[in-house]
C-alpha positions in Angstrom: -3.4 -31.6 -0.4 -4.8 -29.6 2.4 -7.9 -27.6 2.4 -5.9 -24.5 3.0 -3.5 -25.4 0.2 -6.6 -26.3 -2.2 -7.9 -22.8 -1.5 -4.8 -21.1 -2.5 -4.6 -22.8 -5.2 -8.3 -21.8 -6.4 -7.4 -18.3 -5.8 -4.6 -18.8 -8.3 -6.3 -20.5 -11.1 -9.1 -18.0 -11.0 -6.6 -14.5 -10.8 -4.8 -15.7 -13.5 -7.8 -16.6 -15.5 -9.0 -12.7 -14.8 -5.2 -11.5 -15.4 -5.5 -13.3 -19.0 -9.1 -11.6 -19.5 -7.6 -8.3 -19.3 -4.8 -8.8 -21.4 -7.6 -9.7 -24.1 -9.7 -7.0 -23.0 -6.8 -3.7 -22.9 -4.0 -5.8 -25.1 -0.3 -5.4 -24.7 -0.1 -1.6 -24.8 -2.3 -1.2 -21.6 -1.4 -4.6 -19.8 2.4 -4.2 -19.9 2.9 -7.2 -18.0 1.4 -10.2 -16.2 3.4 -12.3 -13.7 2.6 -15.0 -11.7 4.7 -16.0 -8.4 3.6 -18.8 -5.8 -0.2 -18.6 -6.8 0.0 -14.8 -6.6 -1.1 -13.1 -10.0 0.2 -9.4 -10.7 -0.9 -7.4 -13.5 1.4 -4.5 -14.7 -0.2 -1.6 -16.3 0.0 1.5 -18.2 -0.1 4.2 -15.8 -3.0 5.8 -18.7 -5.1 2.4 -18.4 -5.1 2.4 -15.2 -8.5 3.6 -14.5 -10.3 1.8 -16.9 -8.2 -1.3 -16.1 -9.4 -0.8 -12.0 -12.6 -0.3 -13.2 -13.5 -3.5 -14.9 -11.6 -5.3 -12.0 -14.8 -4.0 -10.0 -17.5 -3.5 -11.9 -17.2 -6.7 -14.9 -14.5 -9.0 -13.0 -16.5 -8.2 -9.3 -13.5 -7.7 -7.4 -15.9 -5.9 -4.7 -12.9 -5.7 -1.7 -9.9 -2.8 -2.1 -7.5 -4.7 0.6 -4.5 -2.5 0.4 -3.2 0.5 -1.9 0.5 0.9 -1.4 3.6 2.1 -3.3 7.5 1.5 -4.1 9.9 3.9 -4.3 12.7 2.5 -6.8 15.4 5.2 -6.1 17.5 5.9 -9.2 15.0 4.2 -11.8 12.6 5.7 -14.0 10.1 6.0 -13.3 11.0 6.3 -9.8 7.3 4.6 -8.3 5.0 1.8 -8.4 1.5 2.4 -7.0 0.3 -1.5 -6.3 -3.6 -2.2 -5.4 -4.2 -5.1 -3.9 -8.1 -6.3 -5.0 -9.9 -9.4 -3.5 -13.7 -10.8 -3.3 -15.7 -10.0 -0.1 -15.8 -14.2 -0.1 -11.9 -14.6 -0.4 -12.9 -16.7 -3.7 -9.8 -14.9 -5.4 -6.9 -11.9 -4.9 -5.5 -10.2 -7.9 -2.4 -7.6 -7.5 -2.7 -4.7 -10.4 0.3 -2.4 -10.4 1.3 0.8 -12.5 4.6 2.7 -13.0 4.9 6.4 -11.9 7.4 8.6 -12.8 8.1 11.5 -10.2 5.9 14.5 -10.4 3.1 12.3 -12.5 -0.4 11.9 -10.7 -2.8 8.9 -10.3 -6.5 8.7 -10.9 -8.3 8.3 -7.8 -10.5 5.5 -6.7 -12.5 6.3 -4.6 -15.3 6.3 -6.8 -15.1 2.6 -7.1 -13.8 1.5 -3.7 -14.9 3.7 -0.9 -11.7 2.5 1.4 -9.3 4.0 -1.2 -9.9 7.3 0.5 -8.0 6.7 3.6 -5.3 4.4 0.8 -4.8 7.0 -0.7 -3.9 9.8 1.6 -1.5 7.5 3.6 0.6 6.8 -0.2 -0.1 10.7 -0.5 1.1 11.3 3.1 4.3 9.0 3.1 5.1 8.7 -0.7 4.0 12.0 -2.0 2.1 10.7 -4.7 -1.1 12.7 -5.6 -4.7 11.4 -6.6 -6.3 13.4 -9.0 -10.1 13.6 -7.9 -9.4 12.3 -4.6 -12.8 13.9 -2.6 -10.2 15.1 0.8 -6.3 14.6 0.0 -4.9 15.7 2.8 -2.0 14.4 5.8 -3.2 11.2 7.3 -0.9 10.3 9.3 1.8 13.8 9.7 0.7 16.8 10.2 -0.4 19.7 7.4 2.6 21.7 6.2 5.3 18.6 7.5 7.7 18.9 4.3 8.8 15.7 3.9 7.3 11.9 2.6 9.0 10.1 5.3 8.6 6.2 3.4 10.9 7.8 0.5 14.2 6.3 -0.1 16.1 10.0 0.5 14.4 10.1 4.1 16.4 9.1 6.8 15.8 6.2 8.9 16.3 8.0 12.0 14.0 10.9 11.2 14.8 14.6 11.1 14.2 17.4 13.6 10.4 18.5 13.8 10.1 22.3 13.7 6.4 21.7 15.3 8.1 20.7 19.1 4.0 20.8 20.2 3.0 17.6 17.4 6.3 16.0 17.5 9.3 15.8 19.3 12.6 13.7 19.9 12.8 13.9 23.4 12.1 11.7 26.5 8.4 10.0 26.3 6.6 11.0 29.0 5.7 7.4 29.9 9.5 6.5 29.8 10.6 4.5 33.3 6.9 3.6 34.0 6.0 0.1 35.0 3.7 -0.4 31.9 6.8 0.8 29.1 8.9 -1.4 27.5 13.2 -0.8 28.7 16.0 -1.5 27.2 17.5 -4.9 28.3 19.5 -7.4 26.8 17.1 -9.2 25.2 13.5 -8.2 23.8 12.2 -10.5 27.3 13.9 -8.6 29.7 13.2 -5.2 28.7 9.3 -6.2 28.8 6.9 -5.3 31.5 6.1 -8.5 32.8 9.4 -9.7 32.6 10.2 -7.1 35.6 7.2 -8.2 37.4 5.2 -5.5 36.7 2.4 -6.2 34.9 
């Protein structure tokens, strides 16, 4: 067994170990769930519990590192959303995924109180998904613009966008850049489109 395999493996053994503690700890009500897939431990939780579940991940089970907030959109189910939190040691001694259902119009407890780095998590599921945080500190747009009506990563949303009405933040046009010796072109394949490939760069 390789010492990257052996690590992995660690990881595993001690995530489920925690994923077990808190299905002693909130019981079946709050900790719907618990899966386990390649070594990767997920805990599925009330939305309720959630809080108090995230909490003793950080403060009694010293998961110090918030790697990732993210969310699903499950189009046609109810609830509709998953919000997933991805939680780690600062010493990559073990990862545990928590997730929690959420129906449409229902809002999550923030974070940030516990994690700092939920902040910007949050704003970007806010921004993309439409989810909202209650007791977020700023939730605004991260990543569109104030007063852009839609949640572009939602299943409804097109994959080719949809018309800006702000023509000054976003447009559909011809990138200024576009024909320049440092922009990719289209080609036939990915290496002749590339700068280099047209001796360019």
């Amino acid at each position: 067994m390789s010492r990257g395999t052996e690590n992995v493996s660690g990881q595993g053994a001690e995530a489920g170990a925690d994923a077990s503690r808190l299905r002693k700890e909130f019981g079946r009500t709050k900790v719907r769930e618990m899966r386990e897939f390649r070594g990767e431990h997920t805990v599925v939780v009330k939305l309720g519990a959630l809080q108090e579940v995230l909490s003793h991940c950080r403060l009694a089970l010293r998961y110090d590192f918030l790697l990732d907030i993210s969310s699903v959109d499950n189009m046609g189910e109810d609830p509709r959303f998953e919000i997933v939190y991805e939680l780690a040691t600062v010493d990559d001694r073990k990862h545990l995924r928590i997730k929690a259902p959420v129906a449409e119009g229902e809002e999550v407890v923030s974070v940030v109180d516990l994690w700092k780095t939920a902040n910007w998590h949050e704003r970007e599921v806010y921004d993309m998904m439409g989810l909202r945080f209650t007791g977020h500190p700023n939730l605004k747009r991260i990543l569109m613009w104030e007063g852009y009506p839609y949640h572009p990563l939602r299943k409804e949303f097109p994959l080719a966008g949809k018309p800006s009405e702000m023509p000054d933040v976003a447009f559909s046009g011809i990138a200024p850049l576009e024909g320049g010796p440092f922009v990719t072109s289209p080609g036939s394949d990915r290496v002749s489109g590339e700068p280099r490939a047209k001796g360019e760069s």
